[in-house]
C-alpha positions as CSV (number, residue, x, y, z in Angstrom):
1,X,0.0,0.0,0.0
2,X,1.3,3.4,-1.0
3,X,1.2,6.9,0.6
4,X,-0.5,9.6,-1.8
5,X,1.7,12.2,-1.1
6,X,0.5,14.4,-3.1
7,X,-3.4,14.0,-1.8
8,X,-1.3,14.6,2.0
9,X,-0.2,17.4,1.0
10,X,-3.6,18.6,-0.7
11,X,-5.2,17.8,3.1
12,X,-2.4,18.6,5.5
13,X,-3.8,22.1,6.1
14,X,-7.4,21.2,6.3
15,X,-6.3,18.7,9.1
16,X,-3.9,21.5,10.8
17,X,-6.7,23.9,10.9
18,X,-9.4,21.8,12.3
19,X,-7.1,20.8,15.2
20,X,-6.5,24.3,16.1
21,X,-10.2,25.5,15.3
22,X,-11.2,22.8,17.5
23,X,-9.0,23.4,20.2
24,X,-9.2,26.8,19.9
25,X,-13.1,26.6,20.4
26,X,-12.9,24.8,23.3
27,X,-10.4,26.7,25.3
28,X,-12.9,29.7,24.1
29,X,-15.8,28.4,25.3
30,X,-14.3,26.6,28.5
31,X,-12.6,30.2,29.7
32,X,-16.3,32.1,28.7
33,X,-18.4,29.9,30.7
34,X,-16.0,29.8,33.4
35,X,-16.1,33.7,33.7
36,X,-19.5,33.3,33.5
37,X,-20.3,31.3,36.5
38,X,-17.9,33.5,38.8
39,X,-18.9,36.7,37.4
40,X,-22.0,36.6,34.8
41,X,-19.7,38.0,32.1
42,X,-18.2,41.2,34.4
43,X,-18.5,44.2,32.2
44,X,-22.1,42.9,30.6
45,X,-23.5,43.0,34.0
46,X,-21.9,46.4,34.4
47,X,-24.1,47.4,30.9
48,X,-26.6,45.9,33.0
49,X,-26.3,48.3,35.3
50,X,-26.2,51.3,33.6
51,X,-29.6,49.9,31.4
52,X,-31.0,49.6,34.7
53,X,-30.2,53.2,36.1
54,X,-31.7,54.1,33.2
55,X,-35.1,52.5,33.6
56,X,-35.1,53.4,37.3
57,X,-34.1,57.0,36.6
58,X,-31.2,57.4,38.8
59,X,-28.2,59.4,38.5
60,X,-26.4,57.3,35.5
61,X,-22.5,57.9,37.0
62,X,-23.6,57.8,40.5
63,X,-23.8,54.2,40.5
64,X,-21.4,51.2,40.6
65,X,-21.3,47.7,40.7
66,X,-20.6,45.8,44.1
67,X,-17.6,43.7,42.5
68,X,-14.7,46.1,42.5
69,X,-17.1,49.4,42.8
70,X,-17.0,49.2,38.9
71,X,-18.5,52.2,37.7
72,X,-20.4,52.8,34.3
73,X,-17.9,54.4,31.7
74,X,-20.2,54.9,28.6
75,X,-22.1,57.6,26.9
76,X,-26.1,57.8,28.0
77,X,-26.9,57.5,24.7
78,X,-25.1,53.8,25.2
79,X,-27.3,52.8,28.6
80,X,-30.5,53.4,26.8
81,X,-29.6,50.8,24.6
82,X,-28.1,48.4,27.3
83,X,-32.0,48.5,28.6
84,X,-32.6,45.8,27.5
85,X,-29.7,43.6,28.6
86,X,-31.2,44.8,31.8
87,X,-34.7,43.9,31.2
88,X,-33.7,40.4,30.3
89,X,-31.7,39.8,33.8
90,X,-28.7,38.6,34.9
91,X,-28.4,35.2,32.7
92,X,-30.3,36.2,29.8
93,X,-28.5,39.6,29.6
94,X,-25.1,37.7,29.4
95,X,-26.0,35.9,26.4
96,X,-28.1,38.2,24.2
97,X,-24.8,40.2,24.6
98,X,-22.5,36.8,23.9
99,X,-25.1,36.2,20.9
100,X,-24.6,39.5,19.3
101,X,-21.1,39.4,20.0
102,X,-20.6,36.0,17.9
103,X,-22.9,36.6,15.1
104,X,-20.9,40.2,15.0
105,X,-17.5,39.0,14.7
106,X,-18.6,36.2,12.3
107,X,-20.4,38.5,9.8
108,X,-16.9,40.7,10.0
109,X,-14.9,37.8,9.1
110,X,-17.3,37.0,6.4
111,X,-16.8,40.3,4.9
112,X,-12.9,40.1,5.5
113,X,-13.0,37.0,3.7
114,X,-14.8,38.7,0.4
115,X,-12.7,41.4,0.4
116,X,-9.4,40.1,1.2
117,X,-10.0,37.5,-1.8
118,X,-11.0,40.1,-4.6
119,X,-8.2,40.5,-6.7
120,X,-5.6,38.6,-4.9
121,X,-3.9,35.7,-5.2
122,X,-5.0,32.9,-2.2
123,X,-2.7,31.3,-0.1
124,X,-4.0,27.6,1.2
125,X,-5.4,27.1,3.3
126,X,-8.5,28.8,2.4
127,X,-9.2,32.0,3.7
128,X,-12.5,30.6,5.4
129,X,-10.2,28.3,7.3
130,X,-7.5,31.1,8.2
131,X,-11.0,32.8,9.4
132,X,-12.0,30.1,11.7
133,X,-8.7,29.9,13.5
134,X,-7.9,33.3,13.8
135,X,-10.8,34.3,15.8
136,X,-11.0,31.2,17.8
137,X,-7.6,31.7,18.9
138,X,-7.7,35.4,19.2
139,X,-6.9,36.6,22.7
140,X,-8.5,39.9,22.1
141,X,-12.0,37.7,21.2
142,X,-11.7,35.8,23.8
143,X,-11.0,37.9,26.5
144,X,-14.1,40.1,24.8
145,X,-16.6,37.0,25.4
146,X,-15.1,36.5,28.4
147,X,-15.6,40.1,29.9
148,X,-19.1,40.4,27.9
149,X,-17.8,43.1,25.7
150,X,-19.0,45.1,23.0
151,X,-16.0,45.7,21.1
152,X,-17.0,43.1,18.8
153,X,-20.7,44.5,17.8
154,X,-19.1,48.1,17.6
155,X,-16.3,47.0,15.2
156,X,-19.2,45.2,13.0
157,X,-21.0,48.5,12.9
158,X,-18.0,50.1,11.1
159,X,-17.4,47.2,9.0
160,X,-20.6,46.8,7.8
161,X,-21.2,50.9,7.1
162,X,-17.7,51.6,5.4
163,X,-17.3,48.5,3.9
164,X,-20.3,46.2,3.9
165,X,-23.8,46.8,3.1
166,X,-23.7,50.6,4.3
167,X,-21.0,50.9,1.5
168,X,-23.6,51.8,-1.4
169,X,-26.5,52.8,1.1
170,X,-27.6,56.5,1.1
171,X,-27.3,56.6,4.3
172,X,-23.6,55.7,4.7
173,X,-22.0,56.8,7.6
174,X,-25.4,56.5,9.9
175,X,-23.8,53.3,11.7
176,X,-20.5,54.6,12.4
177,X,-22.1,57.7,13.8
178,X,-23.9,55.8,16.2
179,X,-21.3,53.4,16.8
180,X,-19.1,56.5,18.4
181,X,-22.6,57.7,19.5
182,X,-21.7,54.2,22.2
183,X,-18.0,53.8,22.3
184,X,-16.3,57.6,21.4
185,X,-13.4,55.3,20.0
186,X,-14.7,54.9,15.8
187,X,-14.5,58.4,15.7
188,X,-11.3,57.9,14.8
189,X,-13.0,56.5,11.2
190,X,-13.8,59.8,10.5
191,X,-10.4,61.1,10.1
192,X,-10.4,58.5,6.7
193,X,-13.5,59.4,5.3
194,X,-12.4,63.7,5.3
195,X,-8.7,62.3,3.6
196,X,-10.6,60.4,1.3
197,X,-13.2,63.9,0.7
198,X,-16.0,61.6,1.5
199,X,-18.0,65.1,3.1
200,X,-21.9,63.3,2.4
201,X,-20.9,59.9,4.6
202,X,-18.6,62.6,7.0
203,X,-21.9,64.6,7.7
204,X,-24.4,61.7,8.1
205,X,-22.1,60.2,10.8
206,X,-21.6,63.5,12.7
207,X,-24.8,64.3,12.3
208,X,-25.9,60.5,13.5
209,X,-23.3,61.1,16.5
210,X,-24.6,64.2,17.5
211,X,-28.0,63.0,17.5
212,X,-27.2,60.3,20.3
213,X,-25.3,63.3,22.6
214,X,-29.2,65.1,21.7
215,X,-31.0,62.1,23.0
216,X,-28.8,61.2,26.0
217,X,-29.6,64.9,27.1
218,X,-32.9,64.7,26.4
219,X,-33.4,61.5,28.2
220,X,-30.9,62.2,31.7
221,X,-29.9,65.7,30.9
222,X,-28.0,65.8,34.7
223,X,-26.4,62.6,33.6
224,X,-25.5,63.7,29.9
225,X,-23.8,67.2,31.3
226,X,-22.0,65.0,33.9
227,X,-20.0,62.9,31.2
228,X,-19.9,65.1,28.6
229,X,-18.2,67.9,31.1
230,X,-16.6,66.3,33.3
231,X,-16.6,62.1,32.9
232,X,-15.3,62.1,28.7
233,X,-11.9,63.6,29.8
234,X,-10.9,61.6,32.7
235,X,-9.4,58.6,31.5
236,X,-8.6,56.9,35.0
237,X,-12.1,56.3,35.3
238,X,-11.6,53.6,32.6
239,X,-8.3,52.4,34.5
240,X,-4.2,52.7,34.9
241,X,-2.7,54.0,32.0
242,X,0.8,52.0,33.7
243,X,-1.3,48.8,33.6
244,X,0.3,46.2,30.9
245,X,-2.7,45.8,29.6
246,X,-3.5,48.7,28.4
247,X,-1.2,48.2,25.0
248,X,-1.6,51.9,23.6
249,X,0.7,54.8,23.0
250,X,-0.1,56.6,26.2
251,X,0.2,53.5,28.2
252,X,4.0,52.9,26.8
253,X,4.7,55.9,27.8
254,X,3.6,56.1,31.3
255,X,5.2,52.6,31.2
256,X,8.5,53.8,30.3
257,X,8.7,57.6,32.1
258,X,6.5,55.9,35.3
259,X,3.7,58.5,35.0
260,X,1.3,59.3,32.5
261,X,2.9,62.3,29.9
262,X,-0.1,63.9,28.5
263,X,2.2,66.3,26.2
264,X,4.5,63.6,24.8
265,X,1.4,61.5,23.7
266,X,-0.7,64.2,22.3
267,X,2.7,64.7,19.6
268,X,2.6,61.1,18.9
269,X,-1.2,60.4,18.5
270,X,-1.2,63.5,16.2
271,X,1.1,62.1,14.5
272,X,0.2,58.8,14.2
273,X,-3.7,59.9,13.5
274,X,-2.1,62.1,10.3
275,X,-0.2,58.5,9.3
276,X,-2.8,56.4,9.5
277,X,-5.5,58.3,7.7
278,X,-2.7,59.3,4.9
279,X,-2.3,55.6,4.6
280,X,-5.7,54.7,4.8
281,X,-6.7,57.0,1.9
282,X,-3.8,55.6,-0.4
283,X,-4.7,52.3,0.0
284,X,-8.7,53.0,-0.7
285,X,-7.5,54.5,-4.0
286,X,-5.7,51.3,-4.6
287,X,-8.7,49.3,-4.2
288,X,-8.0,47.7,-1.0
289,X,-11.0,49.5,1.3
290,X,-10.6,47.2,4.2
291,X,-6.6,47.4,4.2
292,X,-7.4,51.1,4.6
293,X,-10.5,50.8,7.3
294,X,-7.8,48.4,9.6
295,X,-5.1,50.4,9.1
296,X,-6.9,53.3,10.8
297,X,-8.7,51.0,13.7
298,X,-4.8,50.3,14.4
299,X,-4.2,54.0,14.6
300,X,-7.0,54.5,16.7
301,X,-6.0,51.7,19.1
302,X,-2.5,53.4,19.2
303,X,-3.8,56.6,20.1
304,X,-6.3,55.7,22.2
305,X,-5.6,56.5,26.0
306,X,-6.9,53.5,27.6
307,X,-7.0,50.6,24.6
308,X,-6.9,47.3,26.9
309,X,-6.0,44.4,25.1
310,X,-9.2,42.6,24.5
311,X,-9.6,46.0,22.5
312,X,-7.5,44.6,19.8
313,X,-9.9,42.5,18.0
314,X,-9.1,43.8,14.6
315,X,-6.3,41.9,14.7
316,X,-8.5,39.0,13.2
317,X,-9.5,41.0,10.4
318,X,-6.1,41.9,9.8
319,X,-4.8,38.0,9.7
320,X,-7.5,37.5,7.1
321,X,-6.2,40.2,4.9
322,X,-2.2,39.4,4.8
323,X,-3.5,35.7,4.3
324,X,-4.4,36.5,0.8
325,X,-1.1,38.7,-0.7
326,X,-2.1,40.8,-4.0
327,X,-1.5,39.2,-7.1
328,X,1.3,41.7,-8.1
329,X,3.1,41.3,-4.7
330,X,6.4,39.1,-5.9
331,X,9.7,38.0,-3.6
332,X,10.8,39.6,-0.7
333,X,7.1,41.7,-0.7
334,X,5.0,38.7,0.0
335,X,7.9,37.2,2.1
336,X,7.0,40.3,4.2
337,X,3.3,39.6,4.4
338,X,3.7,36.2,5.4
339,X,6.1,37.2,8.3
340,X,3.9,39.6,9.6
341,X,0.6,37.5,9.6
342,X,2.5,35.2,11.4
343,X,3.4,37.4,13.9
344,X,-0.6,38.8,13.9
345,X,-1.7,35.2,14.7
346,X,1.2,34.4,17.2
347,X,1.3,37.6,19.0
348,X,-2.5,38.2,18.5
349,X,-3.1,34.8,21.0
350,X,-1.5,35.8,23.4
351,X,-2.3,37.1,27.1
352,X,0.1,40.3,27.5
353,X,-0.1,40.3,31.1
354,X,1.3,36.7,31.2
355,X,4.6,38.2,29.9
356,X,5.7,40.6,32.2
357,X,5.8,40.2,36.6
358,X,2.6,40.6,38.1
359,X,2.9,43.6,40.9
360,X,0.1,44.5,42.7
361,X,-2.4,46.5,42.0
362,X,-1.7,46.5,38.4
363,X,0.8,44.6,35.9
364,X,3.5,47.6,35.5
365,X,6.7,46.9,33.3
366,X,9.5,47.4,36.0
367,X,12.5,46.4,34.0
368,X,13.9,47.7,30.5
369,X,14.5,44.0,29.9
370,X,10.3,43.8,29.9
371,X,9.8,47.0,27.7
372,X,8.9,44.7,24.3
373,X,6.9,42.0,25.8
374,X,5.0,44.7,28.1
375,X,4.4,46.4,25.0
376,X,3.8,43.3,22.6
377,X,0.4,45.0,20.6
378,X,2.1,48.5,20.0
379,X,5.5,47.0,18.6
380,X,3.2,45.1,16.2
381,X,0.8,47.7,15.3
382,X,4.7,49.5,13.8
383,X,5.0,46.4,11.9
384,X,1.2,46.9,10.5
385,X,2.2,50.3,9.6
386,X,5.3,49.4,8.2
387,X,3.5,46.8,6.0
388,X,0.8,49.4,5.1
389,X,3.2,51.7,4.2
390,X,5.6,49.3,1.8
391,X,2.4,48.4,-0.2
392,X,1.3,51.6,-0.6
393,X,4.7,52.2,-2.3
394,X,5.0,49.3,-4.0
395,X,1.4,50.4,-5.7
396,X,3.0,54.0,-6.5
397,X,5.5,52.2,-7.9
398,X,3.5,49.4,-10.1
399,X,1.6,52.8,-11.4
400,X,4.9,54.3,-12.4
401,X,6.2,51.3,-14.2
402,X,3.0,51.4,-16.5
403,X,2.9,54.6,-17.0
404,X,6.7,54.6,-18.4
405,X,6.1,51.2,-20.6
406,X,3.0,53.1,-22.2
């Protein structure tokens, strides 16, 4: 009896994937279900919470959950919509917000898949398959289920309005208007669409973001004037900037000098906000619109005061997309691309607080010995930008080579 090599080969990956899809899954669902009976999903039941101040009429930023004193950290215009979560009580608010959560993150992979593919050249195994185990072996994803999240549903709002169904709709930009109208954070998208002179989906989503600040005050107007005033620019409410976890500019910073240094980061996140919507708007034009919309979620996570690691979940996304290199990409190019989505995959599965000594109250990087593990995300999120930029050149380049052989 004879080995078909060549039909081995043909179902190696298949066989590698489903091993680490399957063990993936169930360290996923173990570690979920495990924070759920200790905890009921900790930061749904503080949604919970804030849906419930709202029902009851109470001071929205008064309150705070018994566990920790956790206090509500989101817009009003956010609580009226956790209401629900609320209504349907402790278990059943915990997995409405886990259901939304999965179908969310599985409709953005869907789309990542679509795009990624159009145009390129497809590395096996299939992108569906690169899909699969790149979100079941996400940290950021799990850690997102884990906590009871909404990172996930607010990263499918932008997907699906800047490069999903919203794409061609009239009323493009609605979503990501009330997506920041939640979570202030994907008002970073905007930055893209003025590069890009996209001023009809720019107005809709201001217009859609203001109209959730309108509602909050017309709903709790104490409670509205209380964040918008006085809550949106304290970022300790949200945590230590020095904790490891928070894997953003302003937390390597405060990492490396010991204290936050609001001056220092305000030059970087400038800087880095100009980058990434430059970048973003080149690669649009080159026809790669989700390369551009990740490329600016990076930024945004960079610049970001507080951006916690389960933040990061458009690292799975951005596997998807360096799985499936551009046709024209030859050599040391797409020798690049396959570095770095290794590197998105490996780096993206890991716990950053597991790298670096645990001091209490928070994980702190103590050592310079520490600085690159305690700052794992940002030192990739260069390498992103890096990437972004070569192909960005490399398309300049491509154009110039045609024009000069015409």
């Amino acid at each position: 009896m004879t080995l078909d090599r060549h039909g081995f080969g043909r179902r190696l990956p298949w066989v590698i994937a489903a091993v680490v899809a399957c063990v993936g899954a169930f360290a996923t669902v173990t570690s979920v279900l495990s924070s759920y009976w200790e905890l009921g999903l900790l930061d749904a039941q503080v949604y919970r919470m804030g849906g419930r101040a709202m029902l009851d009429g109470v001071p929205l930023y008064e309150t705070a959950y018994p566990w920790d004193s956790l206090p509500f950290t989101y817009t009003p215009f956010a609580a009226m919509l956790f209401v629900p979560l609320a209504a349907a009580g402790w278990s059943g608010g915990a997995l409405l917000l886990s259901a939304l959560s999965v179908a969310s993150v599985m409709r953005v992979a869907q789309l990542a898949c679509r795009l990624a593919s159009a145009g390129r050249f497809v590395w096996l195994p299939p992108l569906p398959m690169v899909a699969v185990c790149a979100v079941v072996t996400s940290w950021p994803i799990r850690s997102t289920l884990e906590y009871g999240q909404i990172n996930l549903i607010i990263m499918a709002l932008v997907v699906e309005d800047l490069v999903g169904v919203g794409r061609k709709w009239r009323w493009s930009g609605l979503l990501l208007g009330l997506a920041a109208g939640i979570k202030l954070t994907p008002l970073i998208f905007l930055t893209l669409l003025v590069a890009r002179r996209q001023w009809r989906q720019s107005f809709v989503a201001i217009a859609a973001f203001i109209g959730t600040v309108v509602i909050g005050f017309t709903v709790q107007p104490a409670s509205a004037w209380t964040y918008w005033s006085i809550k949106v620019f304290d970022s300790s409410r949200i945590g230590d900037s020095l904790n490891v976890s928070n894997q953003s500019i302003s937390g390597m910073i405060a990492r490396w000098a010991g204290a936050p240094l609001p001056i220092l980061w305000a030059i970087a996140s400038f800087a880095v906000v100009l980058l990434a919507a430059w970048l973003g708007a080149r690669l649009w034009d080159n026809d790669r619109p989700l390369d551009a919309l990740l490329i600016v979620a990076i930024g945004g996570l960079l610049v970001s005061p507080i951006s916690w690691s389960h933040h990061w979940v458009w690292l799975v996304p951005s596997a998807i997309v360096l799985a499936a290199p551009q046709d024209t990409e030859r050599g040391d190019a797409r020798v690049f691309r396959a570095a770095l989505f290794v590197l998105v995959v490996v780096m993206g599965s890991i716990r950053v607080q597991s790298l670096v000594p645990h001091t209490d109250p928070v994980w702190t990087v103590l050592h310079p010995s520490d600085w690159l593990a305690g700052n794992l995300l940002v030192v990739l999120a260069v390498g992103l930008f890096v990437g972004a930029w070569r192909s960005v050149k490399s398309a300049d380049s491509q154009r110039h080579n045609a024009f000069g052989a015409s």
